[in-house]
N, C-alpha and C positions, 0 to 999 in steps of 0.2 A: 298814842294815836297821833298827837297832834309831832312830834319826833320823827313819825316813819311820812306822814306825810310830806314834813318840811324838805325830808332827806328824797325825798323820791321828786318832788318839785326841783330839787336842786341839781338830780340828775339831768332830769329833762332841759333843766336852764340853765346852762353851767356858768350864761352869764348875768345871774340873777342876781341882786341885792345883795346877799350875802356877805359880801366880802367888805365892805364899806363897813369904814371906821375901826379898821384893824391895825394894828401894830405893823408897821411895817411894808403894807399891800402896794402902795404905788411902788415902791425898792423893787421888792419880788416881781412885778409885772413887766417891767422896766427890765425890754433884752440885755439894757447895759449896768444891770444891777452887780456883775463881777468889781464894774469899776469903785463901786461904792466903800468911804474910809467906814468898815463895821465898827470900830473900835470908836469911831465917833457918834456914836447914839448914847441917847442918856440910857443908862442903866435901869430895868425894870424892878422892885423887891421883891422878892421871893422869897418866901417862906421855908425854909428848908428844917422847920420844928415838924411838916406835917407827916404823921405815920403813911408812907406807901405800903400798900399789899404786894405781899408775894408772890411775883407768879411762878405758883410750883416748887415753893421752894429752893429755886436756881442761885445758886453762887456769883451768876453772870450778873445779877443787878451791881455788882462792887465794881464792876468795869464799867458800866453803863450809865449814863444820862437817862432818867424815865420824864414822862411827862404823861398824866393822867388825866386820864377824862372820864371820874363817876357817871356812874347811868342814874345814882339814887333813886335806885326798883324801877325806871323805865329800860326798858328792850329794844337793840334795834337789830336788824336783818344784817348777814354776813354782804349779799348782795347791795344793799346801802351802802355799808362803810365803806366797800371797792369802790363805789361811786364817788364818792367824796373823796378817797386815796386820789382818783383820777384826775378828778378837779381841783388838787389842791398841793396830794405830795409832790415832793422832788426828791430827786438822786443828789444823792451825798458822796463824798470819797469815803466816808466811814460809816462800816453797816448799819443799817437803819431794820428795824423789825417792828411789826404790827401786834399785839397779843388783844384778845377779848375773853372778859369772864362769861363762862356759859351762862346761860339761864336755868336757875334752881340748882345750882352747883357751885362749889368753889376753884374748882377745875380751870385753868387756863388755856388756851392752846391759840397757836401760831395761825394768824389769818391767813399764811400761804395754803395754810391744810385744807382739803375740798370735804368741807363738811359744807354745804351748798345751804341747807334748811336751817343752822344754828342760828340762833338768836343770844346776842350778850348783853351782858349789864353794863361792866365798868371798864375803859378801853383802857392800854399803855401801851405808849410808843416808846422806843428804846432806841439811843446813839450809841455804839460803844465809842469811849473814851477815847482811845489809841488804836489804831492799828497798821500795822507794817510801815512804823516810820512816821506815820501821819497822827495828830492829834486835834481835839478839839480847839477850834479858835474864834474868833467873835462872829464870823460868818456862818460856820456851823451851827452856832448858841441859837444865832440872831433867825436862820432860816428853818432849824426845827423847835423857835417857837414860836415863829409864825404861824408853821404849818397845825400847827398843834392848835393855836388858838384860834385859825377858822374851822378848823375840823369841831371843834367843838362849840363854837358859834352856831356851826349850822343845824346840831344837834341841841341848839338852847342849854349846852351844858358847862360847866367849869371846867379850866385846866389849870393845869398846875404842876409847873417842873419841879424837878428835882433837886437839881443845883442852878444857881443863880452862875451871872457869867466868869468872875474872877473866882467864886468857886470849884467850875466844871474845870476850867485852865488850869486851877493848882493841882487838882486830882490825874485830870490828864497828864501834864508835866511829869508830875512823879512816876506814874503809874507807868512811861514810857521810858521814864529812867531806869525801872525795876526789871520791866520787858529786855530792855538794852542787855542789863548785868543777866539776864540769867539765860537767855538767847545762845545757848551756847550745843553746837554740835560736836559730836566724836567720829573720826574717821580710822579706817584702818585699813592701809593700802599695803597690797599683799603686790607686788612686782617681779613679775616675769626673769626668772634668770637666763632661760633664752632667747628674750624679747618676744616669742609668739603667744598667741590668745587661748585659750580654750577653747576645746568646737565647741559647735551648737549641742551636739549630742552631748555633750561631756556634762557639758552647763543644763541641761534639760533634767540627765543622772541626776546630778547634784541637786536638784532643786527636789528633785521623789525622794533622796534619800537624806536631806533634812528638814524638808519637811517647811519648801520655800513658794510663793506662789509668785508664779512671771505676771508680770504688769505687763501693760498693753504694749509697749515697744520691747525691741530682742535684747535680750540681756542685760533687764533689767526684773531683780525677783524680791519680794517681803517676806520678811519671818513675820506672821503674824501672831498678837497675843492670844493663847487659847482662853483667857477672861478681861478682855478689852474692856477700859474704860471710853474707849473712843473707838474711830477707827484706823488711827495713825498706826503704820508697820514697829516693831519691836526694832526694828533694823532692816537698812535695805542694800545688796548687793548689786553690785553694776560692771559691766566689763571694760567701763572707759576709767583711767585714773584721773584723779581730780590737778589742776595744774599746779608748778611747782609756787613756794612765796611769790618770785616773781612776775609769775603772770604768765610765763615757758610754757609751752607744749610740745610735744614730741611724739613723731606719729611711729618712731621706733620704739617707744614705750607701751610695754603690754602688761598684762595682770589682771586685779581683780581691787575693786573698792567696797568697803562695809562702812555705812556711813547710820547714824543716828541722830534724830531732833531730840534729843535731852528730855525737855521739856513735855514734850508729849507724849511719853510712855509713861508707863504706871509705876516701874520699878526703873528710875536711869542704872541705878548701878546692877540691878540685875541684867536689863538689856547688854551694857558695857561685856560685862562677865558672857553672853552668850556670844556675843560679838567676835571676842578673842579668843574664845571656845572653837568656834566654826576656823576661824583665823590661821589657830594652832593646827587644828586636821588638816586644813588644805594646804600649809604648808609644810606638813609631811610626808602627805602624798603626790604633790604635784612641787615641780622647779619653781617655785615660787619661795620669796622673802618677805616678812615683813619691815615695813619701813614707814619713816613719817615723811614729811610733807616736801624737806629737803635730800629725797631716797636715801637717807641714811638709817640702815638699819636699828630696831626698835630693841631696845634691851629687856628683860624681867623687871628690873630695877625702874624703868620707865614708867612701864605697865602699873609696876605698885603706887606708883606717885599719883596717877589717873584715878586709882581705885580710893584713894585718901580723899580724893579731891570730891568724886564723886559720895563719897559718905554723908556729905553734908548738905549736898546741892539739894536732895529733897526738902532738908529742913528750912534750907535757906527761900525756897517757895512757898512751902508753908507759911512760912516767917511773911510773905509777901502776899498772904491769903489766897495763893493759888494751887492746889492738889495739882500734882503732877500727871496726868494723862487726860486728866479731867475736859469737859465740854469750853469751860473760862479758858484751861490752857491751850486749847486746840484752839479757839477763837483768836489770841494771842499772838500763840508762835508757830501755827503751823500754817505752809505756804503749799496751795497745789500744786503740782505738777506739770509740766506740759501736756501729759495725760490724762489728766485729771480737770484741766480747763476745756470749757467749750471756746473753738477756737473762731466761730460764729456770732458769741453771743456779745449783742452790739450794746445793750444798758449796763450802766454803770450802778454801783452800790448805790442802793436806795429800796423803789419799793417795786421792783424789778420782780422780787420773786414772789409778792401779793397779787400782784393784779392778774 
């Protein structure tokens, strides 16, 4: 009782008391807190002996920074937490996520989810470590555990990260090294031997009769996996070809591109193998060649080299604690589309898709 009060007082007064005597608070408030040296603040201890709980059993905490905040047996309202998100998160360049444990369950789930009525125990917030190039650095450290430590202030509770700051950096570091090494796509450009395109009819065929579906712009279609670990394409066809090494384009240049994110399908070397399957038809049936990157045609002998290479590359994820199609690897290495972006949407990674 005395918890949902403090949190509903604090909605109402978002400039109340609360915030005083926190780690960090005048930085944070301070419009000109980008300027600030993070790396020069003393270092907080952190206990990183302490067992965190599972949520859900997810793979995703190996990539992630958690910071927890026990309810030990008190409840508070989803409508609360939002409150205090309001008054206190901020947007990160690296995903940031909300999870609560139900009440009288061990169940987790995502505060963006509109379960409007739930009441949770034991909150975790989540940074992933690395993503797209970007990794955790003492600003990041410094500002999701600030945010962590009023959020839980103002619910009278403890927090408690997960990694301390030179720990979260070596993990990060690595982890973006491993992202680096295994970040790898297959392309398979199928070129025009009369220079002209495919109609639209022709490509519309093709796509009924294997079994391809068009994305939102023209001429561009997914083989989808008929048991997806995610929702990433098995492969995807396109009618523009990709430019040559050096950066060349050529608007006399026609054909057909089958390209793959590795990493995000369930089976790379299955995907590979359907790739070059479709590859092979179309270019028996239609004046098309295949070729690599500098239009010189693609041998057997090539192909086999790719397929060697690919035998391993599952292992080698594995070996790097990430399942290939999996939720962690979508997280990782898969990037949206232009299609797939809202081209409106003006927040930045953070807590953008809670509130």
């Amino acid at each position: 009782m005395f918890v949902e009060n403090t949190v509903a007082e604090q909605a109402d007064e978002p400039n109340s008391g609360v915030q005083t005597n926190l780690p960090l608070n005048n930085i944070l408030t301070d419009s000109t807190h980008f300027e600030t040296d993070w790396t020069s603040i003393e270092p907080i201890d952190v206990d990183e002996t302490i067992e965190f709980p599972s949520i859900n059993n997810s793979d995703n905490q190996s990539i992630e920074m958690l910071g927890w905040i026990p309810g030990n047996g008190s409840t508070v309202a989803r409508t609360q937490i939002l409150a205090l998100v309001r008054d206190f998160g901020e947007n990160f360049e690296l995903p940031v996520s909300l999870y609560g444990q139900l009440e009288n369950s061990d169940s987790w789930i995502n505060l963006k989810d509109e379960v409007v009525s739930a009441r949770f125990l034991d909150l975790m917030f989540t940074i992933q470590l690395t993503h797209h190039g970007k990794s955790i650095d003492a600003e990041h450290w410094w500002r999701f555990y600030n945010m962590g430590e009023q959020i839980a202030h103002a619910l009278s509770r403890p927090f408690y990260p997960s990694h301390s700051l030179d720990s979260a950096q070596v993990v990060s570091l690595r982890l973006a090294e491993q992202v680096d090494n295994l970040n790898i796509q297959a392309t398979l450009i199928l070129q025009s031997k009369t220079n002209k395109q495919l109609s639209s009819r022709t490509l519309d065929y093709l796509a009924r009769e294997y079994d391809l579906v068009q994305r939102g712009s023209e001429g561009v279609f997914d083989k989808m996996d008929k048991m997806p670990l995610s929702f990433a394409p098995v492969f995807t066809l396109k009618t523009n070809l990709p430019p040559r090494p050096d950066g060349t384009e050529s608007d006399e240049e026609a054909g057909l591109a089958l390209t793959c994110n590795l990493p995000c399908v369930r089976d790379p070397l299955e995907a590979f193998d359907q790739m070059v399957d479709l590859a092979r038809k179309l270019e028996s049936r239609f004046p098309l060649e295949l070729v690599d990157e500098e239009r010189l045609r693609v041998s057997p002998k090539e192909i086999q080299m790719i397929r060697l290479h690919l035998r391993s590359f599952s292992d080698d994820m594995q070996y790097c604690g990430i399942t290939p199609g999996s939720e962690t690897a979508m997280r990782l290495f898969y990037q949206p589309t232009v299609e797939e972006t809202d081209p409106e949407a003006s927040e930045p990674a953070g807590f953008a898709a809670v509130r």
